[in-house]
N, C-alpha and C positions, 0 to 999 in steps of 0.2 A: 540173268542179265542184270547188268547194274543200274538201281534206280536212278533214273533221267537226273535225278535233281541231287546226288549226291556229290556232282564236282562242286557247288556250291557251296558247300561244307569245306570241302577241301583247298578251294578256293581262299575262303574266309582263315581259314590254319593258317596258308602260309603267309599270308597276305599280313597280319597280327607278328607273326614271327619275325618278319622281314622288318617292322617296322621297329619292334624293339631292338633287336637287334644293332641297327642302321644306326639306334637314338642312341647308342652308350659306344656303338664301334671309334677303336681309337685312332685308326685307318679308314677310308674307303677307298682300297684303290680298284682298277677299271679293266676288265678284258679291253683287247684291240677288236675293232671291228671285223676284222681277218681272223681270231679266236673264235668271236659270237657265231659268223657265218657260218666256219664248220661246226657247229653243231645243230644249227637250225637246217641248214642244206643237205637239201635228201628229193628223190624222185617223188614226182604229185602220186600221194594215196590213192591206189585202187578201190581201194572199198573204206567203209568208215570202222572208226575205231572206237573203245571203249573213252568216256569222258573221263574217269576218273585219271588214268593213265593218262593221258592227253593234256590235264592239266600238270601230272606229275610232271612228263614231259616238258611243258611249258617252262617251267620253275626250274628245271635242271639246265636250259638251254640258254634261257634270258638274267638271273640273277648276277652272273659273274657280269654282266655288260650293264646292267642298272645304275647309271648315275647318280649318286646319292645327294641329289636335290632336296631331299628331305631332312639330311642331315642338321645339324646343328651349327657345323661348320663350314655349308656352302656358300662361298660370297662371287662365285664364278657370274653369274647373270642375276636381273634382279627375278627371282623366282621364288614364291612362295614357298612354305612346307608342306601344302597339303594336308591342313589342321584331320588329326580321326576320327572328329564329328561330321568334317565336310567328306571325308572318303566315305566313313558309312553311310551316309544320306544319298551319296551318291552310286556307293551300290544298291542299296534302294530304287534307285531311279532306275539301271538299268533293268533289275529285275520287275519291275513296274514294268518296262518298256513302254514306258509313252511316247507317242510323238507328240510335242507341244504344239501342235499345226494351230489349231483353235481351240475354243471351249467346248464342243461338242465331242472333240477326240480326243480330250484330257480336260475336264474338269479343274482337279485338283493341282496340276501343272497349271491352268492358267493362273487361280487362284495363287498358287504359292509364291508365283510369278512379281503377280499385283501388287502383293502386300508387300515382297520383300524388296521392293525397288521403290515403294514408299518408303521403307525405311532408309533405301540408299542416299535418298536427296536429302533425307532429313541429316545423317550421319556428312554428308559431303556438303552442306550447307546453301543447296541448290535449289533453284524456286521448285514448289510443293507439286507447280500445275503443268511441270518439264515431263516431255515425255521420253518413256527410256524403251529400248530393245535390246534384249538378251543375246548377245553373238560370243563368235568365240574367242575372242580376245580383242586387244586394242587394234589389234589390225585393221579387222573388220568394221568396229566399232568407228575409226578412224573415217573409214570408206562410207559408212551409213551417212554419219555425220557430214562428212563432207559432200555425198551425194544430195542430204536438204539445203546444203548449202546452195550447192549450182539448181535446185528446183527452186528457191526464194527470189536469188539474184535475177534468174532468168524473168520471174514471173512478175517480176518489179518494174520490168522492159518490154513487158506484154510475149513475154514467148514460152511454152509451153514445153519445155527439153523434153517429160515422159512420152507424150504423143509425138513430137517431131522431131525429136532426134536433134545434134547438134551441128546438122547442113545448113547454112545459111543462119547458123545460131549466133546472135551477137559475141563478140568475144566476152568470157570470161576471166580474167587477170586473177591472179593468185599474187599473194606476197606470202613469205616466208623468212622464220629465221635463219641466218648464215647454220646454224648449230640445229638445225631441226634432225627429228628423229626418220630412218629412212623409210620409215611402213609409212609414214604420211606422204610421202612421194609414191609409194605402189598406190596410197590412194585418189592418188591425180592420176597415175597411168589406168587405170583400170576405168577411172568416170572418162579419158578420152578426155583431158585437160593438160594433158602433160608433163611429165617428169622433170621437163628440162625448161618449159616454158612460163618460169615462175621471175617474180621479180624478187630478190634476195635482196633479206633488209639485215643492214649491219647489227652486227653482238659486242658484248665486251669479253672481259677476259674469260668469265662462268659461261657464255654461249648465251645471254640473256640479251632478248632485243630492245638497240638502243632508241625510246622514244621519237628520238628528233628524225633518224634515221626514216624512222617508222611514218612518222606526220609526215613529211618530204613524200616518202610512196607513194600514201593515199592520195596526193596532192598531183601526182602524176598522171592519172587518168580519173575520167568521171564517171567509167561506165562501169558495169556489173562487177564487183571486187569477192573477192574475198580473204581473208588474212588467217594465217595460221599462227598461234603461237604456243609455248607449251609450260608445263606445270611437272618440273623434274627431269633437267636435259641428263639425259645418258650417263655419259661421264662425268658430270660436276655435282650432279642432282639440284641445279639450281633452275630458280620462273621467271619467268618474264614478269616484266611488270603492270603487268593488267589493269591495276589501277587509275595507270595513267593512259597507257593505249588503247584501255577500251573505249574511253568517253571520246578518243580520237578515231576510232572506226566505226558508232555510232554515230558521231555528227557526220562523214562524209558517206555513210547510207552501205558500208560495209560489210561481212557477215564476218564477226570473229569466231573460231572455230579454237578450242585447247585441246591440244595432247595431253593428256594428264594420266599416262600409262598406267604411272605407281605415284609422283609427286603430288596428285590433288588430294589424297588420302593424307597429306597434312593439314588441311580442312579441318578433317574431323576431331584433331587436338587443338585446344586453347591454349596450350605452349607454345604449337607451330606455326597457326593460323596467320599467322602475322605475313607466314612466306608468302601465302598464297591470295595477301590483299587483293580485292576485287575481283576474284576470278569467278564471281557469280555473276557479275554483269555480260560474261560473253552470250554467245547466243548457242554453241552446243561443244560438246564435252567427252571425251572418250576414255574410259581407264578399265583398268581390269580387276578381274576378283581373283584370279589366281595370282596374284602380285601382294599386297596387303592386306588382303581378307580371306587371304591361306584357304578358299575355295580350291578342290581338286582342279587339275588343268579337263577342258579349257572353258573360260566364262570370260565374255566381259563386257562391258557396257556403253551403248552409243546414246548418247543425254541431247534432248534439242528442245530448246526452251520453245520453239514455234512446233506443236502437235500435229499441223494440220502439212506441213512442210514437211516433216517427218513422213506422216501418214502418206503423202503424194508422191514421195521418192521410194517409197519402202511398199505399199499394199498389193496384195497379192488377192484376183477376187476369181473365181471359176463356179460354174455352177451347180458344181457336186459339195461346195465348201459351203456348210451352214454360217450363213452369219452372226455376228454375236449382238443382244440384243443393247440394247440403247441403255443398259446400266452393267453390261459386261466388259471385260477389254482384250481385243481379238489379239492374240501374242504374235503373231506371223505380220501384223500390218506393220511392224517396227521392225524388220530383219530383213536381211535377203533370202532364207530359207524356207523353204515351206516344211517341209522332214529336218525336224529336229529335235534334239535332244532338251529333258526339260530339265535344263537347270537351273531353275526358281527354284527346286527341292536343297539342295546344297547351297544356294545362296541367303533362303531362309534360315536352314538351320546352321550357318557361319554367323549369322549375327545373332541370331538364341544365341550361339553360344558364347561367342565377346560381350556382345551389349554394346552400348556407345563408347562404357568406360574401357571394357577390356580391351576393345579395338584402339582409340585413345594410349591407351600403356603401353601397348603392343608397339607402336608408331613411335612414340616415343621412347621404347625403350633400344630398337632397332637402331634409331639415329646416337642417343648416347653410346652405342657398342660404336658404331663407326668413328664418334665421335674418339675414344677411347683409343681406338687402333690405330686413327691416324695421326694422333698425337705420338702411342708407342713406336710406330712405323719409323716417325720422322726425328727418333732420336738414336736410331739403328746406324752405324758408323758407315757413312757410301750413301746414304739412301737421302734421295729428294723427293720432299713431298710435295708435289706437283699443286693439288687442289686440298683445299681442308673441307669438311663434312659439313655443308653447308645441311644437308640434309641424311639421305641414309647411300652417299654416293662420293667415295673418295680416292684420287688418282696418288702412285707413285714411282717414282724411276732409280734406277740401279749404278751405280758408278759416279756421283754424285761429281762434278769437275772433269769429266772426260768429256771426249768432243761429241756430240750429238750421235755418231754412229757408231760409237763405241757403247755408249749410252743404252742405244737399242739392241746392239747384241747382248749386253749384262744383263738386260731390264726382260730380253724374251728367255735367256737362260736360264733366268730364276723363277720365273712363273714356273718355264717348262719344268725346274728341279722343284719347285712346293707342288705341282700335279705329281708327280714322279711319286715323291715322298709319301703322299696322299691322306698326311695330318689335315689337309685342309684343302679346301677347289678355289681359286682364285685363278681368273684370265687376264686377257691382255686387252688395248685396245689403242689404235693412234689418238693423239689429240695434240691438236695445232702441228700437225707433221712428225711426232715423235711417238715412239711406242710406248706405253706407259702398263702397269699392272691397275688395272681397276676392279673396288672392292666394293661390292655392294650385298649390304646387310637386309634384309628382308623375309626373315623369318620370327615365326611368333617362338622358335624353340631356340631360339641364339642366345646366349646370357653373356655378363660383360665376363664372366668367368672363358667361354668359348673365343671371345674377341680376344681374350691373353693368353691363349694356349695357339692361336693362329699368329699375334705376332711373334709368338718364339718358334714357331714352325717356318714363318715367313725368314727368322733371323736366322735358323739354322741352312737353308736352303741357300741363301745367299750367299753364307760362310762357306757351304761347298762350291759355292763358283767362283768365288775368288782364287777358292785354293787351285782351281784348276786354271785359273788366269783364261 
């Protein structure tokens, strides 16, 4: 019989092979989901099977469909690389198998927890005594946050939302940017605030909320608020300007809430920092580690400067769950989960291995590639550059002088031909009613070498759909 513990082994092979591989391939291109399915699709196993085989298996079945997100030349979504110190740490953690519930049922998960989200505030420039929960991405993190939001405002009006629920709950008002991201909308639908029941506050052309727009809202009701705004829109990668609308949602008794998915991780450069004036002043904060801090997917973190709001929207207490003592810190009371995975092991060892600086270079050097591309983009003969890289996020369209709908069939035909080609992953995405190719740089393995071997990929691709008119 084959030793339990030798897929492991085999596991770690291919896993190392896949990766070098992926880093020098000059191609990535993609099975169709209709390829993958047949070969994973088969009658449910009667009996069980050998591991090692099974993994073999695995890796014969799923490689040809593997996205190479990892690559050097993905600018398709903003998605990290999956730095090899944050993957090993994190197979670590599953072969650990901890549940992170508390300190009692992982220790060392709490601990690694603790420290490394100390390091986070200090690295994102955010007050020291914020408290954070590890979830699994901005989505969630979005939801946590927004969920202390509606347990502060309510409780400012004497109501109690965890115990009673939102029957007879004073209303709660949301404002938002015209340009907001849509996971912040799933997390109004989900707290049972509503998707559609927001007050939408004007942008300018980047999607950045305009001030006065903003003061005018606030000013439109006096009761429980709360205001979204964000740090790196979508398509433009640009912030609101927090500087000035925070001190205007503080004095009218507000709760400001940031998106800052991937864009508040320009914080932590003294180059950048300028983007993201005053977004320590809000009151909580959502962004991810699999986005900037090349953490394996999925990590990310919900930030809320009031502990105790946090703690009253997020704790989870039953009587079989030891509690942690008065100088430990319970990891479950900041999440919605009680079973989960402890990824404080991969978030600690992502900043061992940057440091403040190499994370710092990393950010910055992500944004000079974009910066780089969008410039070579917009001197490509047809091609309009919609948005310049205000940060690590830049927009452009196809047929340069054609009518708007012409524009979008050129502009979706060429993305579809740079996927085809598979020198490089770049998608599509509308903005202000037109389809546009958006390029977003976000890996610590992209060099401005990779950002000039994509716009010759992007100008060759183009040049086939011309030809084909």
């Amino acid at each position: 019989m084959t030793d339990p513990f030798s897929p492991l082994a085999h596991a770690a092979r291919h896993a190392e092979a896949y990766r070098r591989r992926i880093a020098r391939a000059e191609t990535t291109p993609v099975d169709s989901y209709a390829q993958v399915l047949a070969r994973f699709a088969g009658p449910l196993p009667e009996s069980g099977g050998d591991g090692v085989a099974i993994i073999e298996e695995l890796v014969a079945a799923a490689e040809g469909g593997i996205r190479a997100t990892t690559a050097p030349r993905f600018f398709g979504w903003v998605i990290g690389s999956s730095h090899p110190t944050g993957v090993a740490a994190d197979w670590l953690t599953s072969a650990w198998g901890q549940n992170a519930a508390n300190v009692l049922a992982a220790p060392a998960a709490s601990v690694a927890e603790q420290v490394a989200i100390g390091w986070l505030l200090d690295l994102l420039g955010l007050p020291s005594s914020a408290s954070v929960g590890v979830v699994t991405g901005a989505t969630v993190a979005n939801f946590v946050c927004l969920a202390a939001a509606r347990s502060e405002v309510l409780r400012r009006v004497g109501w109690d939302v965890e115990s009673d629920g939102l029957f007879g709950a004073p209303e709660v008002r949301v404002l938002i940017g015209a340009d907001a991201h849509a996971t912040v909308f799933s997390g109004l639908k989900y707290l049972g605030l509503g998707a559609r029941r927001v007050r939408t506050v004007a942008t300018d052309d980047l999607g950045r909320i305009l001030p006065a727009d903003f003061e005018k809202a606030l000013g439109e009701y006096s009761g429980p608020t709360i205001a979204v705004a964000q740090s790196g829109q979508i398509c433009t990668g640009a912030h609101d300007p927090f500087a000035q609308i925070a001190p205007l949602a503080t004095a009218a008794g507000a709760w400001l809430h940031v998106d800052g998915a991937f864009g508040m991780w320009a914080n932590a450069s003294a180059e950048l920092s300028h983007l993201t004036a005053g977004i320590e002043l809000a009151d909580s904060w959502a962004t991810d580690g699999h986005k900037w801090l090349q953490t394996p997917y999925d990590c990310g973190f919900a930030i809320v400067r009031d502990g105790e709001a946090h703690r009253r929207a997020m704790a989870i207490s039953a009587s079989y769950l030891t509690p942690a003592s008065d100088t430990e810190r319970d990891p479950s009371t900041y999440v919605p989960e009680l079973s989960r995975r402890a990824r404080g092991f991969a978030v600690w060892a992502m900043i061992k291995q940057l440091g403040r600086e190499g994370i710092a270079a990393m950010v910055e050097q992500d944004v000079a590639v974009a910066r780089l591309m969008a410039a070579g983009m917009a001197k490509i003969e047809g091609v309009e550059l919609v948005c310049e890289a205000e940060l690590n996020q830049f927009m452009v369209r196809f047929g340069a002088g054609q009518s708007d709908e012409e524009g979008d069939r050129l502009t979706l035909a060429t993305v579809e031909q740079v996927q085809a080609d598979a020198a490089a992953f770049i998608g599509s995405s509308q903005w202000r009613g037109r389809w546009v190719m958006r390029v977003s740089v976000c890996s610590v393995a992209t060099t401005p070498e990779h950002g000039a071997m994509t716009v010759e990929a992007v100008r060759a691709a183009w040049e086939k759909v011309r030809i084909r008119g």
